[in-house]
C-alpha positions, 0 to 999 in steps of 0.5 A: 685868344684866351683859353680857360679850361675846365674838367667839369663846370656847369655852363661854360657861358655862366662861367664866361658871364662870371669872368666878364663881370670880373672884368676880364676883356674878350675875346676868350674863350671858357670850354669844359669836358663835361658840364652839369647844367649846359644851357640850350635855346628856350631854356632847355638843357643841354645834355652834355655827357664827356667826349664832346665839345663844349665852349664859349667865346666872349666877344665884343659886338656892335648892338645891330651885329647881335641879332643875325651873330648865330647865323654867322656862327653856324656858317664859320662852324659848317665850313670848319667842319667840312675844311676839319671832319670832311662833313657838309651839315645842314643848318636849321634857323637859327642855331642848329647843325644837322647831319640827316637831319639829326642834330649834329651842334647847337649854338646860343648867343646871349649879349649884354646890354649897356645904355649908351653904348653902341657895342656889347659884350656877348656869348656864344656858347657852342656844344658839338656832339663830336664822340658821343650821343646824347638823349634830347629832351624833345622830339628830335634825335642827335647824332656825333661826328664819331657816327658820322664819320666812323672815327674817334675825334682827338678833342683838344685837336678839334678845339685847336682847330676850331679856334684857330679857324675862327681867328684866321676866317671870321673877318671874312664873314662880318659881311652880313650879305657874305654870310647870310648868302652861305646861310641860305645855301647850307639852311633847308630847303624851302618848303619844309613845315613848322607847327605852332605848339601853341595852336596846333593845328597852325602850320608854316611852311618855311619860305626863306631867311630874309635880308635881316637873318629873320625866318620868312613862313607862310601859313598853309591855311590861309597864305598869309606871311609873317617873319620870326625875329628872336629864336624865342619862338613858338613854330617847330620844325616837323622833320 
């Protein structure tokens, strides 16, 4: 797999985005030191100061495989980290790595679309906070491996490491059943609460992830049950 490698860029998903519409073929992968405007989920940033991992790969998926690729993501990354750093995180649908329940990595998945065609170009940007821990714009609190683990993390070695888990176990995991059952056994458990930012006094008590990869809650006020599709969403978690 191609490696592009950057000192500071400022997102490596615009620059993999960039090398896409330049007609460079995936898979590769655009990765930086440090970047000045990383992207997050819902449009937040992502702090990214230097001693961590931030990457993206270029891939090419089917369209129905786009939906539930961050679960998969997260489970390759979970056991990487446990095969790699010796830690078991917990996972927060859709896109977060937890260590006690502090945000550990971040995943965000962006595809683009042609007519007609029934495979997709997508990007996976993956930001691991791995020496250094960055302040969050929101109510959560970050950790890093170094904390973690109480050890100073060589970066390229991790990278090498990381890529090269990907190529040798990703083809286990295109089974949607396969990786959505690891899923589970690393997510929450069931029981944990969501609040509804735009009707606050709406909280959801997470029930599980179904067979599509969608978040299954359940109101507390009235039981009813709905699923949460997209990560653009408006329930957060109240860990």
């Amino acid at each position: 797999m191609k490696i592009y490698r950057y000192e500071s860029i400022g997102s490596t998903s615009t620059e993999a985005t960039q090398l896409l519409l330049q007609g460079v073929r995936p898979p590769f992968v655009v990765t930086a030191k440090t970047q000045t405007a990383g992207r997050g989920s819902g449009s937040r940033t992502w702090k990214s100061p230097a001693g961590n991992l931030y990457l993206s790969l270029a891939l090419t998926c089917r369209k129905d495989e786009v939906g539930p690729l961050p679960l998969k993501v997260a489970v390759l990354l979970a056991h990487w980290m446990q095969e790699r750093v010796k830690l078991t995180p917990t996972l927060k649908w859709p896109n977060d790595l937890l260590l006690d329940g502090k945000k550990l990595a971040g995943i965000l998945c962006e595809a683009s679309w042609q007519p007609g065609n029934v495979s997709c170009d997508v990007i996976v940007g993956i930001g691991i906070n791995v020496n250094n821990t960055p302040e969050l714009e929101s109510d959560y609190q970050a950790t890093c491996l170094r904390t973690a683990s109480s050890k100073e993390w060589e970066l390229e070695s991790l990278l090498d490491s990381l890529l090269l888990f990907w190529e040798q176990k990703e083809p286990k995991w295109r089974n949607k059943e396969l990786y959505l059952a690891a899923y589970r056994t690393l997510h929450l458990p069931p029981g944990q609460v969501l609040q509804d930012t735009v009707y606050p006094h709406d909280l959801y008590s997470f029930e599980a992830i179904d067979s599509e990869g969608c978040l299954v809650v359940r109101n507390i006020n009235d039981t009813s049950s709905r699923s949460i599709v997209t990560a653009q969403h408006t329930l957060r978690w109240q860990l």
